[in-house]
C-alpha positions in Angstrom: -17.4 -22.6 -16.2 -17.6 -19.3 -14.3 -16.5 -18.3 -11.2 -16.9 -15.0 -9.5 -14.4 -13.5 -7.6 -16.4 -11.3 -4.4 -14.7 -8.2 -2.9 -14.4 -8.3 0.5 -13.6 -4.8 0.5 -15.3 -1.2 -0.3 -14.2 0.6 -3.1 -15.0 4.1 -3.9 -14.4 5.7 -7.2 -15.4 9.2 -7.4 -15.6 11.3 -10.8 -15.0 8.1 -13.3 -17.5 7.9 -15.9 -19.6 4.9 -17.4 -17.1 4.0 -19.9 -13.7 4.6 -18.2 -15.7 2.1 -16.1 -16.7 -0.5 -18.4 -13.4 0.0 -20.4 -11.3 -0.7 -17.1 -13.7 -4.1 -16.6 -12.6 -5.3 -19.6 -8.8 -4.9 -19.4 -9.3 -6.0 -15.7 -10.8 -8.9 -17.4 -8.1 -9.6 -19.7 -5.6 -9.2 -17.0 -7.2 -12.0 -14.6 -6.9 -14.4 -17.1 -3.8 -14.2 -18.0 -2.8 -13.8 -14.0 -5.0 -16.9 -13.1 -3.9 -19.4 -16.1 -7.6 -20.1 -16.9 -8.4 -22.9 -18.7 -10.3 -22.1 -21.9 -13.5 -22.0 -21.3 -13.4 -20.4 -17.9 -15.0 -17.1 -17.2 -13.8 -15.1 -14.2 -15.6 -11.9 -13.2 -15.8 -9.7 -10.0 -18.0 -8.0 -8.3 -17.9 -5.7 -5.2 -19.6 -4.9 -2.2 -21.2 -0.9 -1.1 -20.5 -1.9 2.6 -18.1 -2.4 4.6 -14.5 -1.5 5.7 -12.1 0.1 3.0 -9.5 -2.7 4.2 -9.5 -5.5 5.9 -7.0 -5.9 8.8 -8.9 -6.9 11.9 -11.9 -9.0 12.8 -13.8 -6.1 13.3 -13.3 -5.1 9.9 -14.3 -8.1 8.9 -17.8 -8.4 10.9 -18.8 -4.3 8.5 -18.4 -6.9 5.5 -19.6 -10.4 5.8 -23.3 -9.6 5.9 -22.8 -8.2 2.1 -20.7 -10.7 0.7 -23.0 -13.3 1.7 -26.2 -11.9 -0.3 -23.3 -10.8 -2.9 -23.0 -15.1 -3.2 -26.4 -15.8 -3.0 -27.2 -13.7 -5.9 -24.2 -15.4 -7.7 -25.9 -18.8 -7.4 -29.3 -17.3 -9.0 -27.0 -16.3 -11.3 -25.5 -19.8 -12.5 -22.6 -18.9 -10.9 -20.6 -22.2 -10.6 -18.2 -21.2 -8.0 -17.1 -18.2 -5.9 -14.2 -16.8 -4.3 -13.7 -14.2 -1.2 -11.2 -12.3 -2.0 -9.4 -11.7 1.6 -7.2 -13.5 3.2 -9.4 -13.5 6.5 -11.8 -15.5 4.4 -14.6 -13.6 6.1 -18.0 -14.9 5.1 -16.3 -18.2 3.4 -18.5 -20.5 5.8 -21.5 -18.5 6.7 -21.6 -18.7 2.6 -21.3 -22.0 2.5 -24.7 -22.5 4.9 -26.9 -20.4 2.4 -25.8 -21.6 -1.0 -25.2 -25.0 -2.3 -22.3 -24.1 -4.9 -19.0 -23.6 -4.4 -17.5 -21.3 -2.0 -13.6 -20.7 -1.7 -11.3 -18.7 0.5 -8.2 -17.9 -0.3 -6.4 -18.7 2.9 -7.7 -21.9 3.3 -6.8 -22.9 -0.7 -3.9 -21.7 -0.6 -2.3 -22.8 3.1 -4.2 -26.7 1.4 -2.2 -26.2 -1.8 1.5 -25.3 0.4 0.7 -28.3 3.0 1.0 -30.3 -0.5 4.4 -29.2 -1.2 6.3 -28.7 1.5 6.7 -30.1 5.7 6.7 -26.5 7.0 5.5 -23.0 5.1 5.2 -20.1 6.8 2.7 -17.0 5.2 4.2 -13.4 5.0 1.4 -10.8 5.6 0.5 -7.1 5.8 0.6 -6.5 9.8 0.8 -8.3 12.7 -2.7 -7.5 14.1 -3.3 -9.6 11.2 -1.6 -13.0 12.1 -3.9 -14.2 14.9 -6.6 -14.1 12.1 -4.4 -16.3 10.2 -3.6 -18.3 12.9 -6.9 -19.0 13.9 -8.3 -19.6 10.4 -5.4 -22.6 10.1 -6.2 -24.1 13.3 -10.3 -24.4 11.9 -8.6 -25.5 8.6 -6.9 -28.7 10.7 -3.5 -27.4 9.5 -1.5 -25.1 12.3 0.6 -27.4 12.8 2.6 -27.4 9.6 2.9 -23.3 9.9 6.3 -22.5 10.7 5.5 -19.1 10.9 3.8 -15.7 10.2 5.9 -13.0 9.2 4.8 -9.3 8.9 6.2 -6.4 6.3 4.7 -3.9 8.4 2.7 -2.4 5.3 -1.0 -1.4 5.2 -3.1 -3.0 2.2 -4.3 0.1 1.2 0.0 0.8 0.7 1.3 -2.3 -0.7 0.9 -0.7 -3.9 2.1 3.4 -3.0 5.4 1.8 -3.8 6.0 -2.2 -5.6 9.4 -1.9 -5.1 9.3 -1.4 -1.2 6.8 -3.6 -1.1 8.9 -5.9 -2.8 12.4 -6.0 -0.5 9.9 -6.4 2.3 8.8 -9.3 1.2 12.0 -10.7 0.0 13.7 -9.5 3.7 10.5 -11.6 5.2 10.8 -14.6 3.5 14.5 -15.1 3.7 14.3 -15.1 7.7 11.1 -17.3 7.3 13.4 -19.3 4.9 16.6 -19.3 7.2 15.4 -18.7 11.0 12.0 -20.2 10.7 12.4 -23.6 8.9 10.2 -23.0 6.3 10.4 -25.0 2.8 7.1 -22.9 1.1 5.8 -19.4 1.0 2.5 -17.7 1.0 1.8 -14.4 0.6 -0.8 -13.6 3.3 -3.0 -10.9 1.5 -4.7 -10.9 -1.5 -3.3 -7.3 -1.9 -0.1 -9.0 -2.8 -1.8 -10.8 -6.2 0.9 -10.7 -8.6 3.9 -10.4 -6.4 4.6 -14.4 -6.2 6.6 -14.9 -9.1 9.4 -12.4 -8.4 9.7 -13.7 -4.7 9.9 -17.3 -6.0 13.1 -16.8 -8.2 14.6 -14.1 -5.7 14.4 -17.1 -3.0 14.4 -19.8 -5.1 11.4 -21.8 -3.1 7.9 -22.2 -4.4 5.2 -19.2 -3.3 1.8 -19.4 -3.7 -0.3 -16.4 -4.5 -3.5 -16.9 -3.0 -6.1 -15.4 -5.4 -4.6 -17.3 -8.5 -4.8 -20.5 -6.5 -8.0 -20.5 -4.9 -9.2 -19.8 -9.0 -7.2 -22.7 -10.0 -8.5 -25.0 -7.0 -12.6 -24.1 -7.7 -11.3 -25.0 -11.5 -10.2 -28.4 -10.3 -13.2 -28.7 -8.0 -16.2 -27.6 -10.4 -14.5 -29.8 -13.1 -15.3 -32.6 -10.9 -18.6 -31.9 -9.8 -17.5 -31.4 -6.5 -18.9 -28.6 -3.8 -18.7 -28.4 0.3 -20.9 -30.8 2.1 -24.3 -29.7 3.5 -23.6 -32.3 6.2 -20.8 -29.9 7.4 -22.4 -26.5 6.5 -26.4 -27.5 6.5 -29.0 -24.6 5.6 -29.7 -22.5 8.5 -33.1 -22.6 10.3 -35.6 -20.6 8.6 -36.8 -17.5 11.2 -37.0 -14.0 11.1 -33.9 -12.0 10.9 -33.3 -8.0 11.2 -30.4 -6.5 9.3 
């Protein structure tokens, strides 16, 4: 099985040579497996996109990206690609994906807010910024489940800073979840930025509640999914109409 994980994001890398390059793709490599808990067999790789916004924090960020990742997918399915995955929380381009290819197309927010509704009444999701909640918000009300969010909390830290300083990052999102925890009602976490991958575990035994880290589950959910032969209906997300388009 592989599955392809596609930026949403544009990363520059000035002065690193061919194989500083290739040698950080394969530790990268080794390091997603483990993170993800791939079965054997499964192949995870990334690619990434040349435009777009260096971060993704609004819906106008978003817009800069979405016409990339979906060619980005569609080359994936040429590729025997069995399954890709957005990585943002915005899910921008999940659907527009959907329309063009006939594989399996994943966002992270909507797999991982699925995966919390399983385990809990009420979750709430602890994100970057604010400005980024309504995205949230109005991603869970397409998804059909709003109504189980108890909340969306805030650490008031940047993407492109969640990782200047773990440990600050860190006692943010433990002060975060323990109001969502104690003032909000919530019985689940989810961390609401893919910035945040590998920053579940910790959380979980500091507050003792389950949190889902939404990169390793969307993996985990196209795992399930491609095991079963299962992909997104055309019914719901037919092919577009063929015409001329200008980009």
């Amino acid at each position: 099985m592989k599955i392809r994980i596609v930026s949403a994001i544009v990363s520059r890398r000035e002065g690193v040579s061919k194989e500083e390059l290739e040698r950080g793709q394969r530790q990268a490599s080794e390091n997603r497996a483990k993170l993800y808990h791939v079965c054997a067999g499964t192949e995870v790789d990334t690619v990434g996109i040349e435009k777009g916004s260096a971060t993704i924090e609004s819906r106008y960020d978003e817009i800069f990206a979405v016409p990339e990742i979906v060619r980005r997918v569609q080359k994936a399915e040429k590729e025997g690609v069995d399954a890709c995955i957005i990585n943002c929380f915005a899910d921008p381009g999940v659907r527009a994906s959907r329309e063009v290819v006939k594989m399996l197309v994943l966002g992270p927010c909507e797999s991982s807010l699925m995966a919390a509704s399983a385990l809990c009444n009420k979750f709430s999701v602890i994100t970057v910024l604010d400005s980024v909640a309504n995205i949230i918000m109005e991603n869970a009300r397409i998804y059909g489940i709003a109504d189980k969010i108890a909340s969306v909390r805030a650490v008031e830290i940047p993407v492109h800073e969640l990782h200047a300083d773990n440990e600050r990052t860190a006692k943010a999102l433990f002060e975060e979840g323990k109001k969502a925890l104690r003032d909000d009602g919530a019985e689940v976490l989810v961390l609401g930025c893919t910035g945040m991958t590998g920053m579940a575990e910790r959380l979980s035994k500091e507050l003792n509640v389950p949190v889902l880290d939404p990169i390793p589950t969307a993996v985990k959910l196209a795992e399930m999914l491609v095991a079963l032969g299962l992909s997104h209906s055309k019914i719901a997300f037919p092919m577009p109409p063929e015409k001329k388009r200008y980009y």
